[in-house]
N, C-alpha and C positions, 0 to 999 in steps of 0.2 A: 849909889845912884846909877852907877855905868853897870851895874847888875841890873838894876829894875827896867833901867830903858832895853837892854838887850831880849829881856823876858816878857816886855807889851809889843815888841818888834815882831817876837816870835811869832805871839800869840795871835796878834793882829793877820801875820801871815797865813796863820793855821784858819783862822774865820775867813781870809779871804779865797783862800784853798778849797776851804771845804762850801761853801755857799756856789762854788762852780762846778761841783761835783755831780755828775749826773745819774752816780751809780744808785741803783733801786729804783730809777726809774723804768718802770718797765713799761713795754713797748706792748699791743697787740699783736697774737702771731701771726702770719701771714699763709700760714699750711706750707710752711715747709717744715717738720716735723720728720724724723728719721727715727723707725723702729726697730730693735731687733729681730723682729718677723713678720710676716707680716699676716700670719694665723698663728692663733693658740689655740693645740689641740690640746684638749683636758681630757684626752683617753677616754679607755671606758670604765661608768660607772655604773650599778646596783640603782636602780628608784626606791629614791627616799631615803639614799647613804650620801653622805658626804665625799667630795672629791678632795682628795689633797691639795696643796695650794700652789698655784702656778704663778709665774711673773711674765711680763712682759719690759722689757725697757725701754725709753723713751727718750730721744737725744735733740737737744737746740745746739745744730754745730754750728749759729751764727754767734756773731760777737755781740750780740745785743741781749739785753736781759729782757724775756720776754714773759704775756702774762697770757696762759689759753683760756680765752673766756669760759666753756663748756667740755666738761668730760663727760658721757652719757653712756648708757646702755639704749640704743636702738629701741628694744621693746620695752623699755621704759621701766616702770614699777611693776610690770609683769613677769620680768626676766626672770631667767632660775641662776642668772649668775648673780653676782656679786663684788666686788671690788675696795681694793683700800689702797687711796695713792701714798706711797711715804708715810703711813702710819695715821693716815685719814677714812673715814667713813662718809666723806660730804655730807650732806645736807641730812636733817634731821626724818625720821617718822617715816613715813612709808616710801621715801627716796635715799635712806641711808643706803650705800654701796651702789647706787646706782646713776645717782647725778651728782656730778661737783661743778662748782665754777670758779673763777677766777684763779685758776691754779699755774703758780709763779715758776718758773725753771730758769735759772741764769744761765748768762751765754758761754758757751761750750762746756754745758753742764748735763747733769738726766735725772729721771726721776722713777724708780719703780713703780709698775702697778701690780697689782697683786688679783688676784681671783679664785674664785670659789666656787662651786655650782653644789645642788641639791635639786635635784628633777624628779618629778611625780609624774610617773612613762603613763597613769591613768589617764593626765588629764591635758595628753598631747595624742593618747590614741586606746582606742578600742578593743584592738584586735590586734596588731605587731607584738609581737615578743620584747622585739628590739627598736629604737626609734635614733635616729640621727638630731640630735640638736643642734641648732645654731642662733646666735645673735652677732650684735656687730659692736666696739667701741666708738663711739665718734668724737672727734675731735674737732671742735670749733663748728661749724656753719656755715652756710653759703658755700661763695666760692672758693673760700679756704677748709672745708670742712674734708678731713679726711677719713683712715676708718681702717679697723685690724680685726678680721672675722675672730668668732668664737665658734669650735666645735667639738661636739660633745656626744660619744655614742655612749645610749641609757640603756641599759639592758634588764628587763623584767624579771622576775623570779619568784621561787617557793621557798620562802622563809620560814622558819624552823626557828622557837625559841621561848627560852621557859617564861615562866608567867612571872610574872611581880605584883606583889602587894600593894597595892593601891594608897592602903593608912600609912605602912610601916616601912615601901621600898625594899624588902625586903625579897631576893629572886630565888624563883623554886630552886630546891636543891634535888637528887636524884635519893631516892629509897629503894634498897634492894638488897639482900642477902649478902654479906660482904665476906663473914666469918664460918659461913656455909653450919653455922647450928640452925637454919631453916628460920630464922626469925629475920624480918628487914631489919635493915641497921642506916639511921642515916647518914649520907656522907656529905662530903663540903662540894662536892662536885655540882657548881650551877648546870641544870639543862632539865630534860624530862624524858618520860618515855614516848617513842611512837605511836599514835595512832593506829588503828589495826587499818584506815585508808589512809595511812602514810608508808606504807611499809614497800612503799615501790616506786623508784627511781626514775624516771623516763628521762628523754632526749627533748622532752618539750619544751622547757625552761631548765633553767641552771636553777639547784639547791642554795641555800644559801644558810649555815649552821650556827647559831649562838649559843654557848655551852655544848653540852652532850647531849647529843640523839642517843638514847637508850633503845635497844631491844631485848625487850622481856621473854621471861618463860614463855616457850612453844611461838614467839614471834619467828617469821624471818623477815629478812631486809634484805630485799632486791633491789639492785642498779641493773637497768638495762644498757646494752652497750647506748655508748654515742652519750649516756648521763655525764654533767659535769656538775663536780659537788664544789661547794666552797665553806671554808671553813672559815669563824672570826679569831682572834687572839683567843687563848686557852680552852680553846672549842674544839670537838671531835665525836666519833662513834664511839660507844660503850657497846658490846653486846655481853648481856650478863647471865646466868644459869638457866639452859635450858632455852636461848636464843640462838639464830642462825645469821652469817653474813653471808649474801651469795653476790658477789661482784661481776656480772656477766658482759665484757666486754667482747670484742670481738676484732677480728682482723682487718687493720684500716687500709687502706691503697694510698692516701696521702700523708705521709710520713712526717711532714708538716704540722697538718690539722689535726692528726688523727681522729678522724672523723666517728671512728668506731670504738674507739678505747674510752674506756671511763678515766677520768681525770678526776685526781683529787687533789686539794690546793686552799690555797690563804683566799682570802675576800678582796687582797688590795689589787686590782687589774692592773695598775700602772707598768710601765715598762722596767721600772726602776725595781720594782719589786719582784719582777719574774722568776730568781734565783737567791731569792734572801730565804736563810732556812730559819726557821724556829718561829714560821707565823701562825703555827697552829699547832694541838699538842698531840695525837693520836689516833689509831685505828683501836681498840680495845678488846681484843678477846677475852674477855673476863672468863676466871675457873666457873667451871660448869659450860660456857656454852662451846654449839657442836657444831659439827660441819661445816666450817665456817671455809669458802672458796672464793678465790681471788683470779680472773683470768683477763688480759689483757687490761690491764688498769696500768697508769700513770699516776705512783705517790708523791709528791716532792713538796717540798718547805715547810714538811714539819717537824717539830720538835722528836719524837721517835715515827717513824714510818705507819710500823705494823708491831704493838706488842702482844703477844700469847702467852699465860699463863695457865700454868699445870695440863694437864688433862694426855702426858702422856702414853698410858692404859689407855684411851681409850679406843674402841675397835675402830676405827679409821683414825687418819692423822686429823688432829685439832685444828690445823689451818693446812689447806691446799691450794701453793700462790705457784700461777704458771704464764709464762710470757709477759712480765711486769716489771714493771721498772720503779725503782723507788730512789731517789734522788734528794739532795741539799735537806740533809737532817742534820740539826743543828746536836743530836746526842747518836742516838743508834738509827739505822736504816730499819733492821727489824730486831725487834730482841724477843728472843721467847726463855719463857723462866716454867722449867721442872715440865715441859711442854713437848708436842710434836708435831712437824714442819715434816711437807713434802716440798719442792721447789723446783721445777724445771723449767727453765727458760728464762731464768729471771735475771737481772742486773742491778746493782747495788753499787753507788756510788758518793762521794761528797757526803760524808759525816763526820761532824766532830768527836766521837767515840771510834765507835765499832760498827762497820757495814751489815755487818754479821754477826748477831752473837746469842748462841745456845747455853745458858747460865744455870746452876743448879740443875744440872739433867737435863736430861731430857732421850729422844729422838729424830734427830735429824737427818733426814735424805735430801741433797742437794746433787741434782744431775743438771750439766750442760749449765751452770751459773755461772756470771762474770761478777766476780765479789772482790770491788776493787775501792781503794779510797786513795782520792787526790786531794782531800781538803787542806786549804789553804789558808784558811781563815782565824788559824790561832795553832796552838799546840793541843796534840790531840795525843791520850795516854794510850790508847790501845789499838791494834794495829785491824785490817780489813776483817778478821774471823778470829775468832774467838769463840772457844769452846773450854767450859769448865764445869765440874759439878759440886759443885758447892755454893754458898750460900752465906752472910755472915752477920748476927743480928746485931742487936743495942748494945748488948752485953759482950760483944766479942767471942760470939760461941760462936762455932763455926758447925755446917751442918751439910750431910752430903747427901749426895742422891745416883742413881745409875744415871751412864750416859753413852748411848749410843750413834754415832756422828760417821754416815758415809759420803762422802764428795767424790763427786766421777764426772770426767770431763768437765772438770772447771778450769777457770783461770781465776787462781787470786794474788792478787798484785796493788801496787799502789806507790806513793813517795814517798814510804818509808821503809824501816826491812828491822827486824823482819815484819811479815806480813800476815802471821797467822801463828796463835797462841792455843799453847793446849795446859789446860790447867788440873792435874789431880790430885784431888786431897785425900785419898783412899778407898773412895766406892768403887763400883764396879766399872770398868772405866773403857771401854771397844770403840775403836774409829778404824777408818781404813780411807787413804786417798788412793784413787785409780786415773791413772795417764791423765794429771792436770799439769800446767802451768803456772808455779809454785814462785812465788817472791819470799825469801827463805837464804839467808846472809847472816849466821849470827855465832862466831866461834867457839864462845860462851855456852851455847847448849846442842850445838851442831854436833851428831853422835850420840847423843845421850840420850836417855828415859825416851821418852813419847818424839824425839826427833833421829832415831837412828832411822835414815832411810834406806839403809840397806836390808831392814827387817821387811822381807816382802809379805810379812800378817799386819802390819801397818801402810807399806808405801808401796805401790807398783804401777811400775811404767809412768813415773812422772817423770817434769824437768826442772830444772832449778835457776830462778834468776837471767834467764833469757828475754828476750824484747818482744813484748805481747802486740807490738805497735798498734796501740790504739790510735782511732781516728783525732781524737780531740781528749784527753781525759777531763783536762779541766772546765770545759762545756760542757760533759756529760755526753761525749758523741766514743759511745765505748763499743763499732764496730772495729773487726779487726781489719786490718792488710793483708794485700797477698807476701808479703815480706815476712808476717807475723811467726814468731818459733811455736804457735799455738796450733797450726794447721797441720793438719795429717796425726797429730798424737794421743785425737780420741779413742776411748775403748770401741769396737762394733758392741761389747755385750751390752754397753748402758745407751746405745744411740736412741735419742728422739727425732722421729725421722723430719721433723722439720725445726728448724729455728724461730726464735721470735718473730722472723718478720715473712715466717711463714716457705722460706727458702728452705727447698727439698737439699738434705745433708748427705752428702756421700757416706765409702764406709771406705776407710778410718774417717771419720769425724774431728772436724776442727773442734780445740776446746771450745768452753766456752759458750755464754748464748747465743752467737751470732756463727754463722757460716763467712768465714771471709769473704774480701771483696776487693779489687783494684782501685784503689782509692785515684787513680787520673782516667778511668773512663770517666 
């Protein structure tokens, strides 16, 4: 009995407790509202792509539980944004992501909002390339009504991308001579080929790549300086037998913008994405095609940079890349396989592989390059250059080729060591390095076969594991210092009288692609 009375005592308490309770009642808010910005830039995006999704937060530092009658978009059910608070879409049908109300937030609590945009730059203008978007969030009405701009710069362009079947969803694939017995062979590779009035790059609009741009027999593909291409996820150039790439950039004045350099790149503008490597898969010089030139371009975040296949017979080099920069590949910067590479002035940095690498043969001349790798982003098996001639299939056959590899006034370096690999499996096998700046630490073959540097038919006038003092390596800022042990130990006989950024080179010549510089003027 003295049990039950203590248990309707309780309980009696717990109903009188809880009927005084005023929690959940909520109040309306009064506009004081605190944001954590008070604009959301949503970068810039492509018209008619989607923008990544942004937040805003949203804070009641009073002690009241309160309820904001109206969350809106300003231009209403016109807007190109979009919004989801807390995992809400408000109100149904042609106001979904754009009007909510009655939305609750307890006192000293927050609520995300989230946003979205998709702009159609046609149908905000004309004639702009690029257009500035904005709208505004509102919060409540009247004289409580507050508000967080939206801004959004939409940038126009020339998209490029294979066709799809309509019945079957099914997306072109490319057709093209794969096996070189002169019959097309199809491949899995989504994209198409060019147009013979697409086969030229301008500075008018930015590219914009889905799958592979192909260029066919007796095509060439012109970029003019100042072009800026973008690439989507496993999207790039093919140029295939009897095609040309002619990259024609030119010398910029603002080192910033590069106003004059062809830039090639992933599609996501965001800032977040500016140095993620592996958003796009390649440059392609496929066996067969010819003269293919590369001059002041900017390659960065993709999966291999620049790959070149075979073609080294033939009477000019198969690819000729000069004052370029290729950066944050998430495999190789450039690989060429049974292949020949000219290179002057170039830089190579930030790969998860090899910066450098001449595989199965080939011919390489590399003057005045900085072939260095600082990547940081995982464990990487092979080191800034690599050079080998062989090859090795399904079957574990292994299969060689000649290989001829000259580097003069380089620096190749990075953070690991060593820094450059020579690999022979019994072809015919000729390199020689001339007064570079060598990262090269390894006791194990230091002396030996292809590393005896005192053999001057292999090594002359280099130096070893000295401080190349780069600007920044791991931002990719790989001009040198006047401190640098790279300065003064170029050859006069391999000098290019200017550097990448166009600075007239003394003689002796610093390695390297850059002419030094006093890093505190």
């Amino acid at each position: 009995m003295k049990r039950l009375l203590t248990f309707l005592i309780c309980f009696s308490v717990l109903i009188f407790w809880s009927s005084c309770r005023n929690d959940f009642e909520f109040s309306p808010s009064t506009g004081n509202l605190e944001f954590a910005r008070d604009t959301v830039y949503l970068d810039t995006v492509f018209t008619n792509i989607g923008s990544s999704t942004y937040n805003l937060k949203v804070y009641n530092r009073s002690d009241e539980d309160i309820v904001i009658p109206t969350i809106q978009l300003e231009n209403g059910v016109s807007s190109y944004y979009r919004m989801n608070i807390d995992g809400t879409t408000g109100l149904a049908d042609d106001q979904e992501g754009k009007f909510f109300e009655d939305v609750e937030l307890l006192a000293n609590d927050s609520l995300y909002i989230f946003i979205e945009t998709t702009i159609d730059i046609e149908a905000l203008s004309n004639s702009d390339i690029q257009f500035l978007y904005t709208d505004r969030i509102l919060f409540d009405s009247g004289n409580n009504q507050q508000d967080v701009d939206l801004v959004t710069l939409v940038k126009d362009a020339v998209f490029i991308y294979p066709n799809k079947d309509e019945e079957t969803n099914i997306i072109e694939t490319l057709t093209f001579d794969v096996d070189g017995d002169g019959n097309p062979d199809e491949t899995t590779l989504q994209g198409r080929f060019l147009e013979d009035e697409e086969l030229t790059f301008t500075n008018e609009k930015p590219y914009v790549i889905y799958g592979y741009a192909g260029v066919g027999n007796g095509q060439t593909l012109t970029m003019e300086s100042g072009a800026r291409v973008h690439f989507h996820a496993e999207s790039g150039i093919i140029v295939t037998q009897g095609g040309t790439l002619n990259i024609n950039g030119d010398l910029s004045t603002d080192q910033d913008l590069l106003e004059n350099e062809v830039i090639l790149e992933g599609d996501r503008l965001e800032p977040l994405y500016e140095d993620i490597p592996g958003q796009w898969g390649t440059i392609w010089l496929f066996d067969g095609s010819i003269n293919n030139t590369i001059n002041h371009a900017t390659i960065k975040n993709a999966t291999i940079g620049v790959l070149s296949e075979f073609g080294q017979n033939d009477p000019n080099a198969k690819l000729t890349i000069t004052n370029s920069q290729v950066y944050n590949t998430s495999s190789f910067g450039i690989l060429g396989n049974a292949t020949s590479i000219t290179a002057e002035n170039v830089v190579i940095n930030n790969s998860g592989q090899s910066s450098f690498a001449g595989t199965f043969g080939g011919v390489y001349n590399l003057t005045h390059c900085t072939i260095a790798n600082y990547w940081n982003n995982s464990f990487r098996q092979y080191p800034a250059l690599l050079i080998n001639d062989f090859t090795v299939d399904e079957n574990n056959t292994i299969y060689t080729n000649t290989t001829v590899a000259n580097i003069n006034n380089c620096i190749v370096y990075g953070n690991d060591n060593p820094e450059f690999l020579l690999e022979n499996e019994g072809a015919e096998f000729t390199f020689k390095f001339n007064n570079c700046l060598l990262s090269f630490n390894n006791s194990n073959l230091d002396g030996s076969g292809n590393y005896d540097f005192d053999d001057i038919t292999n090594y002359e006038g280099n130096w070893f594991n000295l401080d190349p003092d780069f600007e920044d390596p791991f931002e990719n800022l790989m001009r040198i210092g006047a401190d640098s042990d790279a300065n003064g130990i170029g050859s006069p006989a391999f000098l290019i009288t200017e550097d990448i950024l166009g600075e007239t080179r003394v003689s002796p010549p610093d390695a390297g692609a850059y002419k030094s510089v006093n890093f505190e003027e």
